[in-house]
N, C-alpha and C positions, 0 to 999 in steps of 0.2 A: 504494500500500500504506500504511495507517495500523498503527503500533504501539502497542501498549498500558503498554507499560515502557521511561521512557525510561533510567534504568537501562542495561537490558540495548541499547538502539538506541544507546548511546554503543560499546560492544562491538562491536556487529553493527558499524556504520560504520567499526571503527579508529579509527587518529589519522590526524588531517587527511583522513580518509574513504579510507584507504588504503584497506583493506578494498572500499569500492566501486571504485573504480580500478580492482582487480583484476578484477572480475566485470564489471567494462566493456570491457576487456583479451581476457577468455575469450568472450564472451558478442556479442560488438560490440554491445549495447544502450547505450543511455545513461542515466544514471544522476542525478536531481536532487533532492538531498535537504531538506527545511527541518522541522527537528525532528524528531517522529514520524511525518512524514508522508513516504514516498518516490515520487516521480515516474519511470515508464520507460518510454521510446520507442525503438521501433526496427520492424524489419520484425515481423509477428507469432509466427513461430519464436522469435526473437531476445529478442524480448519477456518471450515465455512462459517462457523457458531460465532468462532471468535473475529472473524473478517465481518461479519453485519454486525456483532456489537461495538465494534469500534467503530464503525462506519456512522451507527445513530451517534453513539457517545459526540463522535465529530461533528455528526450535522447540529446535535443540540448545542455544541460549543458555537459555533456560525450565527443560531437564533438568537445568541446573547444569555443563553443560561448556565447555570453551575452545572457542577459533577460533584457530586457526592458517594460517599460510598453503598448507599440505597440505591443511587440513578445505575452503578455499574452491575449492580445483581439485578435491576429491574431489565436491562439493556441485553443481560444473557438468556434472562429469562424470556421476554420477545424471540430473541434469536433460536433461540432451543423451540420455541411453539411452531415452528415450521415456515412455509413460504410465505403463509398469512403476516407475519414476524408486524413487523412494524409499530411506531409512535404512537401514545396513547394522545388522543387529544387531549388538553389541558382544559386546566380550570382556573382561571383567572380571579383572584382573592385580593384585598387592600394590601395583605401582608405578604403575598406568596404565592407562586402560579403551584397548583397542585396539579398529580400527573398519576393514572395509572400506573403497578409496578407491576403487574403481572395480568397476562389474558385475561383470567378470570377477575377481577377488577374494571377491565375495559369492558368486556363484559357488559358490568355491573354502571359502570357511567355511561354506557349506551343506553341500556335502561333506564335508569331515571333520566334523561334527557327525551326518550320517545315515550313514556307514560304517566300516567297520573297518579298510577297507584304501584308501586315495585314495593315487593318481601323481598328482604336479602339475609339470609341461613347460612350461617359460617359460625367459624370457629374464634378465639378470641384472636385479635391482631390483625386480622384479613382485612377490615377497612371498612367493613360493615358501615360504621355510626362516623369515621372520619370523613369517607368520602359521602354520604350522604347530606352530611354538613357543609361540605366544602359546594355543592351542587346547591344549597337553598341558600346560601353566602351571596353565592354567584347570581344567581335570580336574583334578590333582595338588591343586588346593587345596580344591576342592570334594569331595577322598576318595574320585571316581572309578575312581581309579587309585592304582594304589602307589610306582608308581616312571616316571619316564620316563627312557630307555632313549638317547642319541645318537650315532649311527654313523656317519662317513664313512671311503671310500677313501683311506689314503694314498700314490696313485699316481705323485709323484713320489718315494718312496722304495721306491717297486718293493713296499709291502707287506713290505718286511724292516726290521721295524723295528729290529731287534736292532742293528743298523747305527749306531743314531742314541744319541746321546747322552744321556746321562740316567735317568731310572726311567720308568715306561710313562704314566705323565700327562703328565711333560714331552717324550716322544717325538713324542706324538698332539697335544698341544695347538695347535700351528701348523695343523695342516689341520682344528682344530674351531673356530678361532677366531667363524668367522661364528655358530656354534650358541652359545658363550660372549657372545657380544655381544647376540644378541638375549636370553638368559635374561637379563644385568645390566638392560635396558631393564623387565624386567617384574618381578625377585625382588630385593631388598636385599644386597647383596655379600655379606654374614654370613651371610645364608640359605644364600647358592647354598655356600658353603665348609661350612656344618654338612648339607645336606641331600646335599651331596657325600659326605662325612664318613660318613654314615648309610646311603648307598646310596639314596636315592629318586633322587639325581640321577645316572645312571651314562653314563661315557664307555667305549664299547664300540667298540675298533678293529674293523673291518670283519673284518680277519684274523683274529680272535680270536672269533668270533662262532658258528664251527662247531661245533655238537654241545649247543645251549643252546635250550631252549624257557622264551621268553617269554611269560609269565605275567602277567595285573593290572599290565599296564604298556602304556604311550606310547611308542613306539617309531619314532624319525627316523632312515630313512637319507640323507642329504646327497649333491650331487654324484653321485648316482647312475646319471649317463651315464659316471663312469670305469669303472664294474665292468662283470666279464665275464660272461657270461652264466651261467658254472657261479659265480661269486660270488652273481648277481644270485636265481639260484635257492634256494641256501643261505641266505640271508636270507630271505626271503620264507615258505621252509618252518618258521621260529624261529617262527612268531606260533605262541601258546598263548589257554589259556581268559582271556577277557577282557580280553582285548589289542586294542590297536588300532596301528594302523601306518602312517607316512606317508613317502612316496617322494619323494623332490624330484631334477630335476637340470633341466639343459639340454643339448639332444640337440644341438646345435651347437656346442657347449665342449667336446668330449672329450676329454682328454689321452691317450688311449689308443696302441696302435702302429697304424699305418694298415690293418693288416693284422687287427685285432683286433678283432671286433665287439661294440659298446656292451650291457650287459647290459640297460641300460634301452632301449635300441630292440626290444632280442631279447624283453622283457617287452611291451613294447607291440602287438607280432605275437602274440604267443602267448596273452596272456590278455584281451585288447577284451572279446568276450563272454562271462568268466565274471561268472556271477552274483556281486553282493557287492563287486567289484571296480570303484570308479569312476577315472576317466580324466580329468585336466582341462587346460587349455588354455589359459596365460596367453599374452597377444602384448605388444607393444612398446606398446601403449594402454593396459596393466597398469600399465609402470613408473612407481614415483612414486617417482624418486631426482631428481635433477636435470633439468630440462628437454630437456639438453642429450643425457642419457642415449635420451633415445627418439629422439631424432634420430638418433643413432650407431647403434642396432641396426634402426630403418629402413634407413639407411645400408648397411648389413652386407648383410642381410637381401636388400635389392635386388640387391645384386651380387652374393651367389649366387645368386639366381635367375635372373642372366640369363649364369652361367657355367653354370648347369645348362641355360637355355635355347638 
């Protein structure tokens, strides 16, 4: 591979060519740099894997974006998916353009882009409730929408909040935590406290949600394998004109009573083929948290299969 900027090939490489390390690492090619010019050998799978992810890596340095060591596993990962391989569209944030890192993720932003209503079923780390966010962000700025709307179960207070200490922000905020963490990733802390403040940004306990239709709003329910099935319903029935809605949980986390069935499993029986309504499907090749994390819910995963088997 010859480049045309060395510039941007001091980037691509890293320091001390960290950067190709790493794609020698994922890739098993090998990797021999001199200048502009990069030399790779290996079998011709291995080859090809590691020649298109250097290839995006480059073309995203040209767009004016970083490399991170997320962007070079998401960049192998495309290139491993086959001739489909290619760039996740982006997602344009105040703070941050956010980016698919694996198929199944693009996937999933395809989805919430062409429907009104997407379940997205994964495991923890796969992007479920980050990219879900990062998508009603992007509306909200762009005047798509008016308000986005975030809602999870608070199932270990039984849902009686009344119980809990405080005024109703600080009752709910421990079980929205994940939904607060991913908005500071993408809105200025001031924002997110004035557009609170204003109501575009609203924290809506699950409990509290009955008898309200959702209107010109982005609307996330979190964790929605705690709810029940008559929760899971009443939600669902909120969507109004020009709304859209996004479901997240994992059906293998439920905090629920053993005896009590998951509103999101009971959603996923009942409504597969309505029209309008997509379904999606992140697995443990989703998650981009720690390395170590996909190994764990392999881990899991195998051993109930082979209690169930």
């Amino acid at each position: 591979m010859t480049f045309d900027n060395n510039a941007l090939v001091a980037v691509l490489y890293g320091n001390h060519d960290r950067n190709l390390v790493r794609i020698e690492q994922l890739t098993n090619a090998q990797l021999s740099a001199r200048g502009n010019q990069l030399a790779i050998t290996g079998t011709p799978d291995d080859a090809a894997m590691a020649q298109k992810a250097i290839a995006s890596l480059y073309e995203r340095l040209k767009r004016g974006l970083s490399i991170e060591s997320a962007d070079i596993d998401a960049a192998v990962r495309f290139a491993r998916s086959g001739p489909e391989g290619g760039d996740a569209e982006s997602i344009r944030t105040r703070k941050r353009t956010i980016q698919a890192r694996t198929p199944g993720q693009r996937g999933y932003l395809a989805a919430l882009r062409e429907r009104d209503m997407v379940f997205a079923l994964g495991p923890a780390g796969s992007g479920k409730t980050y990219l879900a966010v990062a998508m009603g962000v992007s509306l909200l700025l762009a005047g798509k929408v008016e308000r986005i709307v975030l809602s999870r179960p608070a199932v270990e207070a039984g849902e009686r909040l009344g119980f809990l200490p405080g005024d109703m922000k600080e009752k709910i905020d421990p079980y929205l935590r994940p939904l607060y963490d991913a908005l500071h990733d993408m809105i200025p802390a001031e924002q997110i406290a004035h557009r609170m403040e204003s109501g575009e940004i609203e924290i809506a306990p699950l409990a509290f949600m009955r008898g309200r239709t959702l209107a010109h709003c982005y609307v996330i329910l979190d964790e929605a394998q705690n709810t029940t099935p008559m929760q899971m319903r009443m939600f669902l029935t909120r969507l109004g004109e020009g709304s859209r809605m996004v479901i997240t949980g994992d059906p293998s986390q439920t905090d629920l009573p053993n005896n009590q069935k998951s509103g999101l499993n009971d959603a996923v029986e009942t409504l597969t083929n309505v029209e309008g309504v997509r379904f999606v499907r992140l697995t443990s090749q989703d998650v981009v948290r720690h390395d170590l994390v996909t190994r764990i819910v392999d881990a899991y995963d195998a051993r109930d299969k082979q209690a169930k088997g």
